[in-house]
C-alpha positions in Angstrom: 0.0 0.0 0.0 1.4 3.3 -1.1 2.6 5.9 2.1 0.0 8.1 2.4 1.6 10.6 4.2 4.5 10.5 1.6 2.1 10.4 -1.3 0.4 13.6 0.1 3.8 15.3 0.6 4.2 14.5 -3.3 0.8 16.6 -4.1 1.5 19.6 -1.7 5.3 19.9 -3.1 3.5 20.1 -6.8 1.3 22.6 -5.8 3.7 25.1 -3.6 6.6 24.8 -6.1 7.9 28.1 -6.7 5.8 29.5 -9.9 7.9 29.7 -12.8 9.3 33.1 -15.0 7.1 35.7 -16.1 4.4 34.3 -13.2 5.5 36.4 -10.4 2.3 38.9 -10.8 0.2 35.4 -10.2 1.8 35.1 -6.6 -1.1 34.8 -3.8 1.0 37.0 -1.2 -0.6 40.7 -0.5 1.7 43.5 -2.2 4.2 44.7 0.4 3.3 48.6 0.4 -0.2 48.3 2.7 -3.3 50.4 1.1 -4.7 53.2 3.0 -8.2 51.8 1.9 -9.0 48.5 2.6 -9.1 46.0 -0.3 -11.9 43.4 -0.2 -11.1 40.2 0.5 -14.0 39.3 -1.3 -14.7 41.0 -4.6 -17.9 39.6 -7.2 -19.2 41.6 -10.1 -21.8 40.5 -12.9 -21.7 36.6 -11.6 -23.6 34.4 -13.6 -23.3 30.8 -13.2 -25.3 28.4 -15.6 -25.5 24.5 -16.5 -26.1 22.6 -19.4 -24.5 25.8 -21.9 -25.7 25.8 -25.4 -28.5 22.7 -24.9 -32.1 23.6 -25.0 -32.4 22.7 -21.2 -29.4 25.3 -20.6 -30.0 26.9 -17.0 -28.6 30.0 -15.4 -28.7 29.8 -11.5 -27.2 33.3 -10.9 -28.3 36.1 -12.3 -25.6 38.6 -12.0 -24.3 38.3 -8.3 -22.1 41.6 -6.8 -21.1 41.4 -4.1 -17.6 42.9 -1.5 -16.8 41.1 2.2 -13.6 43.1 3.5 -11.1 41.4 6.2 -12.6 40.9 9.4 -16.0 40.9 8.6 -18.8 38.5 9.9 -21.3 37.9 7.0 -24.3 36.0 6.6 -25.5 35.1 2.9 -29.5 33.8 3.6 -31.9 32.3 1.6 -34.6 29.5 1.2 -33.7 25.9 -0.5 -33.2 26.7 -4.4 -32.4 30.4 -3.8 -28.5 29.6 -5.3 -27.0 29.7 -1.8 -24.6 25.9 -2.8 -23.9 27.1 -6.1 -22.9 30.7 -4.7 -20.9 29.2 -2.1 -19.1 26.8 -4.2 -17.6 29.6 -6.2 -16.9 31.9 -3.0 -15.0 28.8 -1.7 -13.0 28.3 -5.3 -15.1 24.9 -6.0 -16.3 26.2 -9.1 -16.0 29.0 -11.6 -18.7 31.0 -13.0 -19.8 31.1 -16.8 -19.3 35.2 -16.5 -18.5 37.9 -14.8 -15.1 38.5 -12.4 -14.4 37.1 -9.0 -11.4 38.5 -7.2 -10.0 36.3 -3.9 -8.0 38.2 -1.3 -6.2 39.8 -4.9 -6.1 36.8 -7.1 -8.2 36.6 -10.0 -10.1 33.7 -9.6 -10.8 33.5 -13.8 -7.5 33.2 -14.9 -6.0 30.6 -12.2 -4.7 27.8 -13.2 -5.7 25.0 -11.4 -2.7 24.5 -9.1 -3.1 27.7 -8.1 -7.1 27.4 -7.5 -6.1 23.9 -5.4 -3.6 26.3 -3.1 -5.9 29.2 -2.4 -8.1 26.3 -1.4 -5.7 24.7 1.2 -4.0 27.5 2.4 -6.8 30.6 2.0 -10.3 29.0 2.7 -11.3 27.2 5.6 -14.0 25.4 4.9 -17.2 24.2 7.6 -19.8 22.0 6.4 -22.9 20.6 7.7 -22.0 17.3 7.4 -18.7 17.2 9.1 -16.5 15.9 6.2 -14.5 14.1 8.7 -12.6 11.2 7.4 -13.4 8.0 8.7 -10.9 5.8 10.8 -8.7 8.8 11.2 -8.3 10.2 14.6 -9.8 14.2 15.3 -6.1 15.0 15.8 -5.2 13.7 12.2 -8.6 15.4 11.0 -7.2 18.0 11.2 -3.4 17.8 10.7 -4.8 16.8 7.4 -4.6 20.5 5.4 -1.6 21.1 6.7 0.0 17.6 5.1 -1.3 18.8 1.9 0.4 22.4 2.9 4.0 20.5 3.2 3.9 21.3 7.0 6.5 19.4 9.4 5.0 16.7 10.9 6.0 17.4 14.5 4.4 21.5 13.7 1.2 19.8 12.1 0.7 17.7 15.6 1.4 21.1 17.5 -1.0 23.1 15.6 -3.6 20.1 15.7 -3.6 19.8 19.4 -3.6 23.9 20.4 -6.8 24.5 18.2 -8.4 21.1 18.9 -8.0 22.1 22.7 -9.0 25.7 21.6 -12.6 24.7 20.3 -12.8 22.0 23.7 -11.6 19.1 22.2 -8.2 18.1 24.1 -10.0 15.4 25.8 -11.5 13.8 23.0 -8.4 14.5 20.1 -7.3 10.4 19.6 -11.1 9.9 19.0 -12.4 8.7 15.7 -15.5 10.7 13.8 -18.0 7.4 14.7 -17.1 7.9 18.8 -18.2 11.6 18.6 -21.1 13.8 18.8 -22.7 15.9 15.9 -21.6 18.8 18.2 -17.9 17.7 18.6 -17.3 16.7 15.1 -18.2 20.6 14.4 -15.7 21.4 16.7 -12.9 19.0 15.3 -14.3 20.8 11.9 -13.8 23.8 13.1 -10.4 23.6 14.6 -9.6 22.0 11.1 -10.9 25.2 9.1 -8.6 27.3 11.4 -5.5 25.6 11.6 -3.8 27.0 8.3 -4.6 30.3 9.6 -6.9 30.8 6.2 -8.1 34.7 5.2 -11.7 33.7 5.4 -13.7 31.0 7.0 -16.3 29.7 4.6 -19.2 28.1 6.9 -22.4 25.9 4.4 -24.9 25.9 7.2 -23.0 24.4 10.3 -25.9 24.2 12.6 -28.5 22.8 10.2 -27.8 19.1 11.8 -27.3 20.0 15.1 -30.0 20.5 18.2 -30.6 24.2 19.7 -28.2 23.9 22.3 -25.4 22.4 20.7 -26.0 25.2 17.8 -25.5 27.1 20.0 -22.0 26.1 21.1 -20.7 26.2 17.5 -22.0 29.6 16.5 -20.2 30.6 19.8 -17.4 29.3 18.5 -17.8 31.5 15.4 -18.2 34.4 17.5 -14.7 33.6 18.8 -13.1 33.2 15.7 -14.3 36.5 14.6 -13.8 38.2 17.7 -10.4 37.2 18.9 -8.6 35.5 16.4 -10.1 38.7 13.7 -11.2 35.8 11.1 -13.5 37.1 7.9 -16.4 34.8 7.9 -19.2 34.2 5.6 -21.8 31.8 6.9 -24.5 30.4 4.3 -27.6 29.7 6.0 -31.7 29.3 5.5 -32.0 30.4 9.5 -32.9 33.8 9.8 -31.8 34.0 13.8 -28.6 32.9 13.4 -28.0 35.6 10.1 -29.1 38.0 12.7 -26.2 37.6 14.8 -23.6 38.4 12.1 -22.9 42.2 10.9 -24.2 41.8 7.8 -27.1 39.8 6.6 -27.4 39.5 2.2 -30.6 37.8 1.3 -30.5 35.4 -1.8 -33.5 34.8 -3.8 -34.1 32.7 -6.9 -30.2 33.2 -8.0 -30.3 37.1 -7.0 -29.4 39.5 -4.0 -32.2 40.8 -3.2 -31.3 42.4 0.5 -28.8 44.1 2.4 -28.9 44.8 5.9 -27.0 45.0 9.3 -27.4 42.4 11.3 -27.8 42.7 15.3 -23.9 41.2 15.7 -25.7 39.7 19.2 -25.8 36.3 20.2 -29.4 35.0 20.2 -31.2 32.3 22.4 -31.4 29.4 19.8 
């Protein structure tokens, strides 16, 4: 059976080699001369994003999406089921591309990437939270989430740092050796979590994290959110159908039928859920 952890190695040192001549301006790093205005970390204009192109059943699913989220800010993107929230957040998150328009990602044209570089902004820019977990199987919590940083070409005795400060940073330092079938809904968020955060992305991209948990453990993770944001200064966009927990963020878009249709400040207070 082939080394996985060597075979992994062999993928992260393809994508982080150096890029090659004439490439330089393709570099993910921020310029070295700061801006007096913040840039967006987060820049959309004129997204469309449709299926089936050029067959009579061809179907557009955005209708021209603009959109900015600057560093630091807590967003919340909020719609009903079929309102384009998966298919938005799939191109936020660098999963897919749109037919038209131009998305910009913390500088890099998002367009014009090659692929290596799309798979690289993905490890090392995004984390990502999903409902279900996306835990793998028969792997400990601890190498959950050492995992991104294997891909990254991190030292192994760093990754097993790392792993173990934000594992025991999101209440998991009892339960780290655990696999994903010995814990809670609740505690595989957290192992999730502490997995989105531990190559210290620019923005934490969260696909409804609470819509399979109960009240009380809900609210545990957005918690958790909250502290993100607040002390650790993370931009995070949160996709959700739940109207209460958009509320708590500082800025609530509403999505409907492929369309923003609303913009508004949100409370930015925890609420009972």
């Amino acid at each position: 059976m082939r080394d996985t952890e060597q075979f992994a190695k062999q993928i992260a040192g393809k994508l982080l080699d150096e890029p090659a001549a004439g490439e330089d301006s393709r570099r993910l790093h921020l310029p070295d001369t700061p801006s007096e205005v913040p840039r967006p970390l987060i820049e959309m204009h004129d997204i469309h994003k449709s299926y089936y192109i050029g067959k009579p059943n061809e179907l557009e699913i955005l209708h021209g999406i603009s959109l900015q989220v600057f560093p630091g800010e807590f967003v919340a993107i909020v719609g009903e089921s079929g309102s384009g929230k998966s298919t938005l957040m799939n191109i936020i998150g660098v999963l897919d591309k749109p037919t038209s328009g131009q998305y910009t990602l913390d500088g890099v044209d998002i367009h014009n990437a090659a692929d290596n570089e799309l798979a690289a902004i993905r490890n090392r820019k995004i984390g990502f939270v999903f409902q279900t977990y996306n835990l793998i199987g028969r792997q400990s919590a601890l190498k959950n989430v050492e995992l991104p940083m294997l891909y990254a070409g991190v030292p192994g005795g760093e990754r097993t740092r790392r792993a173990k400060e934000w594992l025991t940073r999101v209440g998991m330092a009892e339960r780290m050796k655990h696999q994903p079938n010995e814990l809670s809904g609740g505690q595989k968020q957290r192992v999730a979590i502490a997995r989105a955060m531990v190559n210290e992305p620019a923005l934490i991209l969260a696909d409804e994290p609470t819509g399979a948990l109960d009240s009380e453990t809900s609210r545990i993770v957005m918690d958790l959110f909250h502290e993100m944001h607040e002390k650790y200064h993370k931009t995070i966009v949160l996709i959700t159908h739940n109207p209460q927990l958009a509320e708590e963020c500082q800025r609530v878009l509403t999505l409907r039928d492929g369309r923003i249709v609303g913009e508004r400040r949100g409370s930015g207070k925890r609420a009972a859920l």
